[in-house]
C-alpha positions in Angstrom: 25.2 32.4 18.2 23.2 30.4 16.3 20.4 27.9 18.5 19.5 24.6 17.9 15.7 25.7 16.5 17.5 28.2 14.0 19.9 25.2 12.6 16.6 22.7 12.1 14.8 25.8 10.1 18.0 26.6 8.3 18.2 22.9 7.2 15.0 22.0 6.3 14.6 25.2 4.7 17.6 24.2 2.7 15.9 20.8 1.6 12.4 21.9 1.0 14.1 25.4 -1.6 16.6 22.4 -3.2 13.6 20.1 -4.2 11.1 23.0 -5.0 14.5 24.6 -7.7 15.1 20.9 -9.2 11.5 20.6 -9.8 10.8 24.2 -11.4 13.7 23.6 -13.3 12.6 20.7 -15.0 9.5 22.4 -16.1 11.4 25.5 -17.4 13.5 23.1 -18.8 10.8 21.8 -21.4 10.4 24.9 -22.4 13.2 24.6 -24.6 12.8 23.9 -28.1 14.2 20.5 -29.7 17.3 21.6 -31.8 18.5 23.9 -30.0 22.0 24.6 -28.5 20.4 24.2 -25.0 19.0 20.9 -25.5 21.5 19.2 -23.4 20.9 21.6 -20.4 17.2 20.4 -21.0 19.1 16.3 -20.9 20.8 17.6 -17.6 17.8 19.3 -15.8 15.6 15.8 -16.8 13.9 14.3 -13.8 13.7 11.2 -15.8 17.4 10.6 -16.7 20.4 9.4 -15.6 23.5 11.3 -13.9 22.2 14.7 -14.0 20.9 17.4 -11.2 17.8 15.7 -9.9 19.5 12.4 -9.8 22.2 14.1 -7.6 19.8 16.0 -5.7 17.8 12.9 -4.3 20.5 10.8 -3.9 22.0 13.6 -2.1 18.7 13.6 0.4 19.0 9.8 0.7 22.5 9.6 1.6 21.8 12.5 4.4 19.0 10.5 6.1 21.6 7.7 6.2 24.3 10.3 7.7 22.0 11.7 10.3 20.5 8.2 11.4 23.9 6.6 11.7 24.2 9.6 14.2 21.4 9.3 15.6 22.3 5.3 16.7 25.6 7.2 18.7 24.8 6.7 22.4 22.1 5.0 22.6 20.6 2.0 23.9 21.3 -1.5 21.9 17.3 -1.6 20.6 17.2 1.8 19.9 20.5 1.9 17.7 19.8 -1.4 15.6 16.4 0.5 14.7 18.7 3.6 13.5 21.0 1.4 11.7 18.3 -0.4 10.4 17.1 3.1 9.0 20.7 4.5 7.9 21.2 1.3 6.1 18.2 1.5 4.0 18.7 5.0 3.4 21.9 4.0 1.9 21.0 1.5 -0.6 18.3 3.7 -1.4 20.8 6.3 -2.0 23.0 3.6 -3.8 20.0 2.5 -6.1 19.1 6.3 -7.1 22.6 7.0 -8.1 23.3 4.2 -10.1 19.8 3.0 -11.2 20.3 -0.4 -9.9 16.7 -1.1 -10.1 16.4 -0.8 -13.7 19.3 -3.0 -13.8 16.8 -5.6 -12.5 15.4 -5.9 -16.2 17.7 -8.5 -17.1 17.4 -10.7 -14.5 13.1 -10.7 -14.2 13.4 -11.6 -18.3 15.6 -14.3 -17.8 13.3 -15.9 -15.7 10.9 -15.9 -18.5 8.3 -13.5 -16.3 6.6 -11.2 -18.8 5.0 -8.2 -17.0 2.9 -5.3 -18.8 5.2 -3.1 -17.3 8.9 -2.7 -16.4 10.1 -6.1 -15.3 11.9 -4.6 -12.6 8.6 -3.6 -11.0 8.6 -7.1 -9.0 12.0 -6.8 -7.5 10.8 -3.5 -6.6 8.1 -4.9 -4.4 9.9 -6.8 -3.1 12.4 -4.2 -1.8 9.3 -2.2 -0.9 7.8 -5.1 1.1 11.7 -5.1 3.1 11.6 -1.5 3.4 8.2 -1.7 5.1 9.4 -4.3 7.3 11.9 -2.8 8.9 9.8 0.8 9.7 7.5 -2.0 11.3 10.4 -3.7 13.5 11.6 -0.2 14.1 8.6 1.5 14.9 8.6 0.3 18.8 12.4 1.6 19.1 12.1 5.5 17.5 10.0 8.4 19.2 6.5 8.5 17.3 7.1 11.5 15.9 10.0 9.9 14.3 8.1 6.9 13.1 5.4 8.6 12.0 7.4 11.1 9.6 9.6 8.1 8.0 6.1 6.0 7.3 5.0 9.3 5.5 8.0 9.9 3.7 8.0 6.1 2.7 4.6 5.9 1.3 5.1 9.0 -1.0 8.3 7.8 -2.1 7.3 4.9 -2.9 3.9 6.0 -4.3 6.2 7.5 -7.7 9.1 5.1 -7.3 6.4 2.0 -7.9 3.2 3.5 -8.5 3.3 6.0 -11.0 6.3 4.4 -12.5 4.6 1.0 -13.0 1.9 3.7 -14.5 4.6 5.0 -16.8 5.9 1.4 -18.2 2.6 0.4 -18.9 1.5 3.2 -21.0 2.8 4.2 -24.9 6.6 5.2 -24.7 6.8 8.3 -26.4 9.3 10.2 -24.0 7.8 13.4 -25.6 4.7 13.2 -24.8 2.5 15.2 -22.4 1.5 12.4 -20.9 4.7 10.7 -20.1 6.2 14.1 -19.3 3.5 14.7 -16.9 4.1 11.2 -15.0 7.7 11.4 -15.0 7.0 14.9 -12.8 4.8 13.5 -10.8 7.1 10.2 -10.4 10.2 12.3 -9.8 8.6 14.9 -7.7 6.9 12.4 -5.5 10.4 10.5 -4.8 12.1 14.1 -4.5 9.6 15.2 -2.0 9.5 11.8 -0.1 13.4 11.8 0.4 12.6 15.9 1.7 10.7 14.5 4.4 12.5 11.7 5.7 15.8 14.2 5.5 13.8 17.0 7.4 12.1 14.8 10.2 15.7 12.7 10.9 17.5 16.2 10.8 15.4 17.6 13.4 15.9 14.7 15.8 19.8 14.8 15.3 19.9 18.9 16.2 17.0 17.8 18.9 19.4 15.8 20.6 22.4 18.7 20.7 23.1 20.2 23.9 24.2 23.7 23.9 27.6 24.3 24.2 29.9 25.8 27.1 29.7 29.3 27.1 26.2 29.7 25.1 24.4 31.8 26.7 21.3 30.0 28.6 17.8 29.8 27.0 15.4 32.9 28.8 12.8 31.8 31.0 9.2 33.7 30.7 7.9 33.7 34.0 3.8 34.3 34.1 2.9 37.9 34.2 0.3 38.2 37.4 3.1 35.7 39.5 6.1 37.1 38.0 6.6 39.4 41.0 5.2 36.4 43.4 8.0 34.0 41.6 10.7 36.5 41.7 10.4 37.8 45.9 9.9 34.0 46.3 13.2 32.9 44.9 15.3 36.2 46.1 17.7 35.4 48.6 16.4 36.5 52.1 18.3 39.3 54.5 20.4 37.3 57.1 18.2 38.1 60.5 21.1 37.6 62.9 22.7 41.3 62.9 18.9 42.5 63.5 18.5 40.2 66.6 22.1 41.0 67.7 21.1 44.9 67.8 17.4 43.9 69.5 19.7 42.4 72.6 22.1 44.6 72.9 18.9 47.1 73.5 17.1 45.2 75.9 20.8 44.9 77.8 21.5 49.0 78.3 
């Protein structure tokens, strides 16, 4: 039967290969000369495009934080499952955003404000959402196990790093999708949002399993017991000989 540990490893070994495949494919992907009857494989594989594998794939991861968090919120305490709806709910526009490119959306709306940027104009709705995002890991922080709190600030601050960082990057410099330059940032954008979405999947995962209890019928966890005392430990806890036919047989002696 499978345990609890091996269903965390399975899982987050399944995250970290998926990420690690969408990313080598991307680079073997450019290998591909322009022309060519492959090109559009190389248009699906693209971490920089629209409604292709990679977009899927971390949309996919996004969408499974908010899965597992809205689980994690069953059962517990009222502060403690506001900060994992907090978290689920995020997760899900995030997912929401990834999927559908709502961000870039944004465009429209920062232009017809008249605010001219030197890079995408949807970089300032984007802090803002980052500022909202921060917010709530700060409001949640007191409710979630440290571990917990600690993983999602990580996986925040690299996702956010490419989503905001190196894209801003991107905008500002020349546009020549072709470029090694502009190929190179949109890996390191993509991978870093890819990756960021791995860890917040893998740390909420493993408090979700964490939390299982085994079921009825599984057999129970072994117990080491410490080699010099095991023999102490085990005559200690073995059930002693009833003394009363031994003190029965002492009287009837003394009697004849």
């Amino acid at each position: 039967m499978t345990t609890r540990g091996e269903r965390v490893d399975g899982l987050v070994r399944l995250a970290l290969t998926g990420t690690a495949v969408v990313v080598l494919l991307f680079v073997l992907s450019r290998l591909i000369p322009k022309g060519s009857s492959l090109e559009e494989l190389q248009r699906y594989l693209h971490m920089g495009r629209e409604g292709n594998l990679p977009t899927w794939w971390t949309a996919g991861l996004l969408l499974g934080i908010a899965l597992f968090a809205a689980l994690s919120a069953w059962g517990e305490p009222k502060g403690v499952a506001r900060s994992w709806t907090a978290v689920a709910v995020t997760a899900a526009l995030l997912s929401l955003d990834e999927a559908t490119r709502l961000h870039e959306r944004m465009d429209r709306i920062t232009a017809g404000l008249g605010i001219s940027v030197p890079t995408y104009a949807w970089v300032l709705p984007g802090v803002v959402v980052l500022a909202l995002v921060a917010a709530t890991l700060f409001l949640v922080a007191r409710s979630l196990p440290r571990q917990v709190t600690r993983g999602l600030l990580i996986a925040a601050g690299v996702f956010f790093l490419g989503a905001l960082g190196v894209e801003s990057l991107y905008g500002a410099t020349a546009r020549d999708a072709a470029s090694v330059i502009q190929v190179s940032l949109v890996l390191l954008e993509e991978t870093l949002e890819a990756v960021g979405a791995t860890i917040a999947f893998c740390v909420v995962s493993h408090h979700v399993i964490g939390r299982l209890r085994v079921p009825a019928g599984a057999a129970a966890p072994r117990v080491r017991l410490p080699g010099p005392d095991a023999t102490a430990s085990t005559a200690a806890t073995a059930p002693t000989a009833d003394p009363a036919p031994a003190t029965r047989a002492s009287r009837v002696s003394r009697a004849s």
